[in-house]
N, C-alpha and C positions, 0 to 999 in steps of 0.2 A: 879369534872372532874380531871382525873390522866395525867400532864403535863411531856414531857419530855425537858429534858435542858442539856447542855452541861456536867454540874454538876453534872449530875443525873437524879429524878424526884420528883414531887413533886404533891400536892394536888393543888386543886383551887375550892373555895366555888362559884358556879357560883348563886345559891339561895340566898347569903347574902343578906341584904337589902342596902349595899352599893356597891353593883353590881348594874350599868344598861346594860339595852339589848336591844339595837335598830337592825333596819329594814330601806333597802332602803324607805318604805312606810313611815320611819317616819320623814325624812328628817331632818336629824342630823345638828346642826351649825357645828360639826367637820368637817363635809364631804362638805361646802360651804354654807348651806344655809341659810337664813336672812327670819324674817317674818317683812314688813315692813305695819306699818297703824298706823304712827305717820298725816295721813293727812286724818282729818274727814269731808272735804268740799263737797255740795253733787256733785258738777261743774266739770265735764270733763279734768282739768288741774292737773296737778302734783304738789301739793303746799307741797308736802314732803320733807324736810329738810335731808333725809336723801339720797334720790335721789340724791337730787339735788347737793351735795356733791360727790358723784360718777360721776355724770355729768362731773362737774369741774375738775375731775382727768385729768392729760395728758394723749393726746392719745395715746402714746408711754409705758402708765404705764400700764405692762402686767396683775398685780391684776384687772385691773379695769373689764374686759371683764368679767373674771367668775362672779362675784361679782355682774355685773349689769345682766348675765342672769340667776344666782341663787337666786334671790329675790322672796318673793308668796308676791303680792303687796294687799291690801284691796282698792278699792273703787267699784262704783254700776255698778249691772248688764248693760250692757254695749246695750243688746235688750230688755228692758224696755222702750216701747216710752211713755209710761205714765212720764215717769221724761225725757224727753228730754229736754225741755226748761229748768227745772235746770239744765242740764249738760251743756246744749248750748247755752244757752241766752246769755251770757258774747260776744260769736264771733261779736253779735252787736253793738258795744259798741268801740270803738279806744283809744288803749291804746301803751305804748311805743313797747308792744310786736307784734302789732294786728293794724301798722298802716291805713290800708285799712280794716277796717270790713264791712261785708254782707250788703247789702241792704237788706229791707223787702223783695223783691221777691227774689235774690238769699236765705235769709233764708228760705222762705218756699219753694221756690224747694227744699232745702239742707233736712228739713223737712220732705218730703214727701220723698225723698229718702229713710231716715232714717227708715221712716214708713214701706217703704215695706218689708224691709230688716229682722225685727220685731217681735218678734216670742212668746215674755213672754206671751201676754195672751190668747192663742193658746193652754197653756202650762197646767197639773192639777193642781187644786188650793192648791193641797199638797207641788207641784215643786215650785209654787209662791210664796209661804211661803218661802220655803229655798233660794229662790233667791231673796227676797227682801232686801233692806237697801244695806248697807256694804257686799259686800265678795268678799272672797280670789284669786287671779288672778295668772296664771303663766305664764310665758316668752313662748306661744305656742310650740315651737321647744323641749326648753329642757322638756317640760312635756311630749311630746312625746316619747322622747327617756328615759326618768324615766318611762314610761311605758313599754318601751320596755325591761327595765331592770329588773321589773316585770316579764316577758314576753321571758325570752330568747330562743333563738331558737339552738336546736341541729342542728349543721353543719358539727361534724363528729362522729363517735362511733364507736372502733374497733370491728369486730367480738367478741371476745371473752371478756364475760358481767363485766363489774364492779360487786365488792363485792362478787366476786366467790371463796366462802368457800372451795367446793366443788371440786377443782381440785386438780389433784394429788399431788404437792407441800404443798398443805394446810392438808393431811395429817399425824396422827402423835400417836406413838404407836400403829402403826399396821400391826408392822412384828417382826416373831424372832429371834435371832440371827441366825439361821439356812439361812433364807430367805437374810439374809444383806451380810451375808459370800459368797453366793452365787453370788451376785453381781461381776460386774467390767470386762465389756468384755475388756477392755486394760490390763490386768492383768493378763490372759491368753497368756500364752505360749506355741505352737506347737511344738517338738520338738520329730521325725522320730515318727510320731501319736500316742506321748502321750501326754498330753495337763497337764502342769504344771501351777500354778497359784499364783502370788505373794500375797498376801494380807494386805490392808494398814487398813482393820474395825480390830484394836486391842482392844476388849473386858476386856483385862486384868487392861487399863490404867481405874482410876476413874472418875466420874463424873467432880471433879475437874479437873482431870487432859486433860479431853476433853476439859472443858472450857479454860481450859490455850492453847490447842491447837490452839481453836478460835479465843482467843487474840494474839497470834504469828502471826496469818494469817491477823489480825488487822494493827498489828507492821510492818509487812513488804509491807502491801497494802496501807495503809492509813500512810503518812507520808508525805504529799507533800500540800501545800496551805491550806484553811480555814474551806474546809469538812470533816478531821479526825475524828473529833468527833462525826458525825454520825454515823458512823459503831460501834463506843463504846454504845452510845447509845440505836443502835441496838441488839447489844449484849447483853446487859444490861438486854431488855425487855424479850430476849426470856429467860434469866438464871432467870428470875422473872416470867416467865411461862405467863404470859399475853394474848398472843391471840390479837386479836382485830383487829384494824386500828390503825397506828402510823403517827400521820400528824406534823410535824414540820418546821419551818420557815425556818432552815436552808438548809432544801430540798428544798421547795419553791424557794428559792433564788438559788441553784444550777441545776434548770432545767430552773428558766426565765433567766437565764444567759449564761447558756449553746451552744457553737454551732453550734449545731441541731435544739434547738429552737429556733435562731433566721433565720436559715434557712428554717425552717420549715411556720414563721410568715409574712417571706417576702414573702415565693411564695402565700402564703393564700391571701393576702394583693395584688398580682398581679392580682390573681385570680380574686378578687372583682374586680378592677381598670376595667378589662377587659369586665367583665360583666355589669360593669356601662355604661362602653363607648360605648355597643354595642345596648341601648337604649335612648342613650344621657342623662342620667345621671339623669332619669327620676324616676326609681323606683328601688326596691331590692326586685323581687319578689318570693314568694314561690317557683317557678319552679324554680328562680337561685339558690335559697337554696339549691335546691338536685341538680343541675349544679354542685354545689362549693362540695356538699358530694363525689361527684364522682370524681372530680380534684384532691380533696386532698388524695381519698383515692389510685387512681391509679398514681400521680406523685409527692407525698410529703413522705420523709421521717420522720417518728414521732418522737419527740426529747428520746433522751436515752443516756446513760454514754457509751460510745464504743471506745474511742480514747487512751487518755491520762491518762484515769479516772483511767487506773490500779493502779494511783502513789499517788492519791488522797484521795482515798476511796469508790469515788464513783461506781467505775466497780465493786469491789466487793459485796457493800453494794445494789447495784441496778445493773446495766450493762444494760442488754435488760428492757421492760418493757412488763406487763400484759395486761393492757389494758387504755386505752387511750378516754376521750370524750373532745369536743374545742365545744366550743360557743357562738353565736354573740350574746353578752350583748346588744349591739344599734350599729346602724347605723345613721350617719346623711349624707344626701347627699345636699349640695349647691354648684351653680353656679363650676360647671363639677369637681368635689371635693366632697372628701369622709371622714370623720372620724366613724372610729369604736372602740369598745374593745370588744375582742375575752379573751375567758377564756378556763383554760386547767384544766381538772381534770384527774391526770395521777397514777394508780396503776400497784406497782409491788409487787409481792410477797418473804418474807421473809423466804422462806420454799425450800425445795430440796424435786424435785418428784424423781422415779426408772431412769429418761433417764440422769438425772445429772450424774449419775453414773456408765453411760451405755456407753462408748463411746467420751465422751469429754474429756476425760482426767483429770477429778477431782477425779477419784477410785485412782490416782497415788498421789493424796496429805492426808498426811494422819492429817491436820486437815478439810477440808472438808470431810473427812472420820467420823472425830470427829462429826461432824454436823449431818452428814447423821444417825449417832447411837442416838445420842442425841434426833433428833424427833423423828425418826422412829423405836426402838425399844422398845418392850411392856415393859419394865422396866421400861423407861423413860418417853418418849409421851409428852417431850416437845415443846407447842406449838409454831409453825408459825404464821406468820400475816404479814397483808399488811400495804405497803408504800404509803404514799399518798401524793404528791404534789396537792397544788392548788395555782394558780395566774394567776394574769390577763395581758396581754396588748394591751397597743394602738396603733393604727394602722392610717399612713392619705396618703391619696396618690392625 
């Protein structure tokens, strides 16, 4: 896999065998999780040491919370009334923990309870097999929402489709110079109707000397805070011919920081709040789903480089964007309270179509002019390709 970096770009063996490759399904220790069955007693009680230590933590120690709902614990099937009395018999019994234990008839009420509740041998004698002895348990809540993260649900997607090779910016050598000289309706001049015409596509300068154009346009855009070196970057790929998708960290971090995205995360994050409250906080249901598609797509603006970003590098490098999908990773809703993480997958295109140069005022810059030769004439046909941010955030209201 061909990585880019500040530096430049490099290689990365992702096949090595000292490469791993995990998956939310495989619940990483890096990402929080613990597999705990240091306790092989077959009895109902938690005689894990390892627990019981997170127990003891103060309750003010904010490690302690993930930690105790990221554990997958081992002990028994829990509706196996064939092992009830091993897991329950102890409640008989008075001990420093348990000073009032059950009488014979509260335990066989407690019993019969139990029984009805009871479902293992109901179950095919294939599923008793895997459910017998020892196994693995999750903190119910967060398994849910590790399923939903599985599981994530599109909640917005602009018109215009992710990974679109196909649009006019994405093309590239496939005009003449006849056709590119023709360009530039600000470069036309009326004067008593003759129609004079400046022209900035100068055919004469070299390949180099386009690229140098580039990077001037680099030099004086990109100069300001810690994203200049995207647009080098950028640059970079397209003078290496490349194509592709170009996904980098330092974009990632210059849209979740952005803004627009964070204006963009609050009103989403209202949105929710609002549709929670107006079933008491009861469910997040499909219909709200396409509720929330419709909220965001007629009162949110989508984050994009638009302000400041000329001094940055960002307006240049990106400015508007192509297209845009967000995602609710999980939801948890407890007691009239919400946690989410919402994720953006946001593409813009690194290519100049005909309207670039039609009317905006870039026919008057003659290294955007450079650009506009460099793809699009059949000499060249150097290619475009897209920008990809991706990251995530959370949301609580």
């Amino acid at each position: 896999m061909k990585v880019a970096t500040p530096a430049g770009s490099g290689w990365v063996d992702v096949c090595a065998d000292n490469i791993m490759k995990y998956s939310d399904a495989e619940l990483p220790d890096w990402a929080g999780w613990s597999l705990i069955d240091d306790d092989t007693s077959s009895d109902s009680q938690c005689n894990s040491e390892v627990i019981k230590k997170l127990q003891e933590a103060k309750p003010n120690d904010d490690a302690k919370v993930p930690l105790l709902t990221q554990v997958i614990c081992k002990f028994p099937f829990e509706w196996d009334f064939s092992t009830f009395d091993a897991r329950f018999s102890w409640v008989k019994n008075k001990t420093d923990q348990l000073p009032e234990p059950l009488t014979d008839d509260d335990y066989n009420e407690f019993r019969e309870h139990i029984k009805s509740l009871c479902f293992f041998d109901k179950l095919p004698a294939e599923v008793q097999k895997e459910l017998s002895g020892q196994i693995w348990h999750f903190e119910p809540r967060i398994f849910i929402m590790q399923i939903q993260k599985a599981e994530r649900r599109l909640i917005f997607k602009s018109i215009k489709k992710i990974n679109d090779f196909t649009a006019d910016d994405m093309r590239h050598g496939d005009m003449t110079k006849e056709q590119i000289l023709a360009q530039g309706k600000m470069n036309k001049i009326d004067i008593w109707g003759r129609e004079l015409k400046i022209n900035f596509f100068n055919f004469d300068n070299t390949v180099d000397e386009h690229f140098g154009n580039m990077a001037s346009m680099a030099k004086w855009t990109a100069w300001k805070g810690e994203y200049p070196p995207l647009i080098q970057i950028m640059i970079e790929r397209f003078k290496n011919n490349e194509g592709g998708v170009l996904k980098h960290n330092l974009l990632n971090k210059a849209f979740s920081e952005h803004v627009t995205t964070v204006e963009c995360v609050n009103k989403i994050k209202e949105f929710i709040r609002l549709l929670l409250a107006d079933n008491g906080y009861k469910s997040f249901s499909i219909n709200d789903l396409n509720v929330l598609n419709e909220k965001i797509r007629n009162n949110v603006k989508l984050p994009k480089f638009d302000n400041y970003d000329w001094f940055n590098g960002l307006g240049i490098a990106i400015h508007d964007t192509y297209s845009t999908q967000i995602y609710l990773d999980y939801i948890d809703v407890s007691d009239s309270k919400f946690k989410a993480e919402i994720s953006f997958q946001i593409q813009d295109h690194f290519g100049l179509d005909v309207a670039d140069v039609n009317g905006k005022g870039f026919e008057n810059l003659p290294w955007f002019c450079s650009w506009f030769i460099l793809q699009r004439y059949t000499e060249y046909g150097y290619m475009p390709f897209i920008n990809e941010a991706n990251f995530t955030m959370v949301i609580e209201g």
